[in-house]
C-alpha positions in Angstrom: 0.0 0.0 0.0 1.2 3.0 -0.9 2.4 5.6 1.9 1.4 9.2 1.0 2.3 12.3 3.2 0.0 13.8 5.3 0.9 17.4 4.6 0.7 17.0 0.8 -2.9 17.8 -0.7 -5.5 15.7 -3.4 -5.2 15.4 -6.9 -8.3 14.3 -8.2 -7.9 13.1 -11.9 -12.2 13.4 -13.3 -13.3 12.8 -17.0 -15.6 15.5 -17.8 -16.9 13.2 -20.2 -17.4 14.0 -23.7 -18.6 17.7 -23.9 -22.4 18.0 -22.7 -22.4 19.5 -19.2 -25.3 17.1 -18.2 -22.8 13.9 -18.7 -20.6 14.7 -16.3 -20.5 12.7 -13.4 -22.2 12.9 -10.0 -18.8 12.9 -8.3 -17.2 14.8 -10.7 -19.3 17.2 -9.9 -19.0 16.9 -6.1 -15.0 17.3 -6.8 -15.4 20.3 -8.4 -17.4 21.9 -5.8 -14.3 20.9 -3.6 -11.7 22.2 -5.4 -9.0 25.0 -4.4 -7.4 24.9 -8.2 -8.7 23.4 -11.3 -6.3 22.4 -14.0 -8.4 21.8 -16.9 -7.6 21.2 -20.7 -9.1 22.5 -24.5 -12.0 20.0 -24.6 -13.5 20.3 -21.3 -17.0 22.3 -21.3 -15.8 25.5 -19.6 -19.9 25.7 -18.3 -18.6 23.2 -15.4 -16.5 26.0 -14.0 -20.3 27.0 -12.5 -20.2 24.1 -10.0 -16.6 25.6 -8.5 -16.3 28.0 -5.9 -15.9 31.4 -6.8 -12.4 31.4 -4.4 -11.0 28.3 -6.9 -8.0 29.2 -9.2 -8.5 28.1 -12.8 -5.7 27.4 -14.5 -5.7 26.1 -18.3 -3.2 24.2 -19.9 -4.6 23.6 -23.7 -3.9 20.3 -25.2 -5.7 21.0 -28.1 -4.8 18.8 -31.1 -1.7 20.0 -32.6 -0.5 22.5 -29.9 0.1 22.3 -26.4 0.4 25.2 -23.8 2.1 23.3 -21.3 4.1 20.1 -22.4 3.1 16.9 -20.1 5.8 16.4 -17.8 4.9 20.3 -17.2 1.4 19.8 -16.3 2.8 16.7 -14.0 5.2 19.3 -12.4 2.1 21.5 -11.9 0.2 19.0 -10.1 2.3 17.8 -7.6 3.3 21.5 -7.2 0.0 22.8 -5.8 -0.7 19.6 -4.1 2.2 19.8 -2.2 0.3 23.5 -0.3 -1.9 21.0 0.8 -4.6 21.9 -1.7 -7.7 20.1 -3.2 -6.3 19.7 -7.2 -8.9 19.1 -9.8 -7.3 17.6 -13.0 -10.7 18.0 -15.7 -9.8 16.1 -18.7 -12.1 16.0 -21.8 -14.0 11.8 -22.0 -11.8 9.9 -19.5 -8.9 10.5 -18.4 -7.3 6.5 -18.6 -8.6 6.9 -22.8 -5.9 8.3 -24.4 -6.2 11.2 -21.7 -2.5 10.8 -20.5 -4.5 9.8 -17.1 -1.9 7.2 -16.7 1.3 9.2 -16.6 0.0 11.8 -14.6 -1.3 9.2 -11.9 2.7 7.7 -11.7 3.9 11.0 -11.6 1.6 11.5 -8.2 2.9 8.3 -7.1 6.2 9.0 -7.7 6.2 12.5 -5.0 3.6 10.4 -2.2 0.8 12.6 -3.7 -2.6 11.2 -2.6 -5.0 11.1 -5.2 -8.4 9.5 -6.6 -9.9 8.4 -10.3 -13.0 9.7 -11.3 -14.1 8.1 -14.7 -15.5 10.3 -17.0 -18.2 8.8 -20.4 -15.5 8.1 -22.5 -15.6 10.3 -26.3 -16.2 7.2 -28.6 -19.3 6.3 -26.5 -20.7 9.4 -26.0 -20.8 10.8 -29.3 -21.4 7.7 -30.8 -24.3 7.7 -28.8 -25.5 11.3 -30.2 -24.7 10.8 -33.6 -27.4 7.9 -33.5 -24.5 5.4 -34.8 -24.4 2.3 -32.1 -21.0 1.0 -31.6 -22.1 -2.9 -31.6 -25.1 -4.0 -33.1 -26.3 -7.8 -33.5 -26.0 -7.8 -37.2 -23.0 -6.1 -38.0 -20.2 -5.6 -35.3 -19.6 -7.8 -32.3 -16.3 -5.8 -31.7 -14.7 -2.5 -31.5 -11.4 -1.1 -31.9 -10.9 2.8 -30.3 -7.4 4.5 -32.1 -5.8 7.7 -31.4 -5.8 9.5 -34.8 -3.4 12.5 -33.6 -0.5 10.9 -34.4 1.3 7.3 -35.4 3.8 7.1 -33.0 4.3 7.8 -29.0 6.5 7.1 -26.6 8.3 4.0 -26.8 7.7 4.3 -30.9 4.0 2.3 -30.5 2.9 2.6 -33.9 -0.2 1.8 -34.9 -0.5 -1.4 -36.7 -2.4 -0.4 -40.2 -2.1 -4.3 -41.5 -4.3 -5.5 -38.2 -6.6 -2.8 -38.2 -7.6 -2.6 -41.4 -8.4 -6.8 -41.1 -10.7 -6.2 -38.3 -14.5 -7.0 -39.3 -15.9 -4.8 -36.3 -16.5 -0.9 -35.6 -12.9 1.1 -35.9 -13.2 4.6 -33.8 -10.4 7.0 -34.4 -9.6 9.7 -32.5 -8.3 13.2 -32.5 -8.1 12.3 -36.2 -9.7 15.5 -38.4 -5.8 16.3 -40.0 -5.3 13.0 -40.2 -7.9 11.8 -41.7 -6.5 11.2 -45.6 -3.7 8.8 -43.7 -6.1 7.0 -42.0 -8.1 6.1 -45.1 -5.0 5.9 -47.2 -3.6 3.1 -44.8 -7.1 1.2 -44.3 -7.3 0.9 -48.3 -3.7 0.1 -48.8 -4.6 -3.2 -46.2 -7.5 -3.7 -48.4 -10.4 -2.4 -46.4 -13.6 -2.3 -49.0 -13.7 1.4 -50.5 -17.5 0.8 -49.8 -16.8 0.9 -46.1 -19.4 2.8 -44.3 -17.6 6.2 -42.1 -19.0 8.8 -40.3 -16.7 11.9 -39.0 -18.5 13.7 -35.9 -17.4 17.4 -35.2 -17.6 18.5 -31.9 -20.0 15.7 -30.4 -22.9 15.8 -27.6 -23.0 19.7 -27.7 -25.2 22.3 -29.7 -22.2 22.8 -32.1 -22.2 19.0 -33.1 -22.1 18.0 -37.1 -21.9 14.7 -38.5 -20.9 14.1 -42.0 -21.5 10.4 -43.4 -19.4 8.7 -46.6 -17.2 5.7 -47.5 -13.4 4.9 -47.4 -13.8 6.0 -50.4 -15.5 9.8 -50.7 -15.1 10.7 -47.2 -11.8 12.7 -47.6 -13.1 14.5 -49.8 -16.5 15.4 -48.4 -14.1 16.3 -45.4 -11.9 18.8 -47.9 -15.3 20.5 -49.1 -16.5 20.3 -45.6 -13.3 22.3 -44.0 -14.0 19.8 -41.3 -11.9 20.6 -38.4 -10.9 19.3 -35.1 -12.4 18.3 -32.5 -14.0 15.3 -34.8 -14.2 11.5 -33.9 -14.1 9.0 -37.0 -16.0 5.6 -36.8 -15.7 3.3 -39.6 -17.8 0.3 -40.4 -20.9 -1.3 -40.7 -23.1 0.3 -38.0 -22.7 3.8 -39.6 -25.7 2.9 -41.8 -27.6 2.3 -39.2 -27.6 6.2 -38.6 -30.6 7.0 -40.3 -32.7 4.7 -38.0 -31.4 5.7 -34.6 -30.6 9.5 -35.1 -32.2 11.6 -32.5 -30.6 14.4 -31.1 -29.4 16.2 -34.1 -33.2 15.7 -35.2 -34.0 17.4 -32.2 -36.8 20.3 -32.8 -34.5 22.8 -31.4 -31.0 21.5 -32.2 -28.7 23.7 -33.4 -30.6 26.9 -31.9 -29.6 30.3 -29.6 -31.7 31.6 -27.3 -31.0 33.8 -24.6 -32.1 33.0 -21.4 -32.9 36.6 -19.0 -32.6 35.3 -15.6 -30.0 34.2 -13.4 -27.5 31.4 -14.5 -28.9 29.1 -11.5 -32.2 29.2 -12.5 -31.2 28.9 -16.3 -30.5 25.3 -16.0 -34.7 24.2 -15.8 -34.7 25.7 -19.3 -31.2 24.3 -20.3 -32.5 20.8 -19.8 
């Protein structure tokens, strides 16, 4: 059992799930009202800042795809820096922070100074917007598995490159990433390991919020589309079968209201009836 000391603070690491306020997490949310400083990156819903305390310090470190405000083993630095004045550290990561959220390296680096601190799971990206795009992940007829891929880049630490000859053979549901610039590699690789041309893909900008788009195509026109489109990140790719199934299980961009301003004229507490 690890021996932490007393005088250091908390590090809670929370995924703030995917973007929509309402899917973060009961304790997430409970953290948050707890916190001295929040470290939060790019893709977090800055509309959670309303369940802090008006006395917490906000401090953002970016991340977004393709530039970084404060390199990793900075924003580990950071942490164990304000924990160690015995403060309450919120770490608010966009989906979960153990997906491809670096949640890992920042937990060993907490280890590492005898830094006490707790997991909060956020709703994952690929499920999430998956879930509002209408496009099911598995489905009985067409994908038994799934395969989630960071698109951002094809190598990491430890040179981990992504294995194009083994992806492209599997039969199931492929989600990539972080992927929007990406996105001619990707398909250039799955066709080059003969992936079918005619496989189904769906690119989703900015998922579960009001700014959500989802453009639909094949291996073979969806470059393109995305070219025309001047899709940009954040986007989430899923290839496969279950993106025809779209059409029958849309719902929220179908919404009556989707896509709309209004302007609420009351306080932001009383707001959230209306909001929901």
């Amino acid at each position: 059992m690890a021996k932490f000391n007393p005088q250091n603070g908390h590090v809670i690491l929370i995924g703030a799930g995917p973007g929509d306020v309402g899917l973060l997490t009961l304790k997430g949310k409970d953290w948050l009202s707890r916190a001295d400083v929040i470290i939060y990156d790019h893709l977090v819903n800055t509309n959670m800042m309303r369940f802090a305390t008006d006395s917490a310090e906000l401090i953002y470190v970016g991340k977004k795809e393709g530039h970084a405000i404060l390199e990793q083993d900075e924003i580990n630095n950071l942490l164990v820096k304000n924990a160690r004045t015995g403060k309450v550290v919120v770490r608010l990561k966009g989906g979960d922070p153990f997906i491809f959220g670096r949640g890992g390296e920042e937990a060993q680096a907490l280890k590492e100074a005898n830094i006490r601190f707790t997991i909060v799971p956020g709703i994952p990206s690929p499920i999430g917007v998956s879930a509002y795009a209408g496009i099911p992940l598995t489905h009985r007829d067409h994908a038994s598995t799934v395969s989630i891929i960071t698109g951002s880049n094809e190598s990491g630490q430890n040179n981990l490159k992504i294995d194009w000859e083994k992806i492209a053979a599997r039969s199931g549901t492929l989600v990539f990433l972080m992927g929007a610039r990406k996105l001619p590699r990707i398909v250039e690789q799955l066709i080059k390991f003969n992936k079918s041309q005619n496989t189904p893909v769906a690119v989703i900008q900015w998922g579960t919020t009001s700014r959500q788009r989802t453009w639909t195509g094949t291996l073979a026109t969806i470059v393109d589309i995305a070219m025309k489109e001047k899709i940009k990140p954040p986007t989430l790719t899923i290839v496969g079968e279950v993106v025809n199934l779209k059409s029958a299980t849309d719902w929220y961009e179908t919404l009556p209201l989707f896509g709309k301003t209004f302007v609420i004229t009351r306080a932001e507490a009383q707001a959230d009836a209306f909001i929901h």
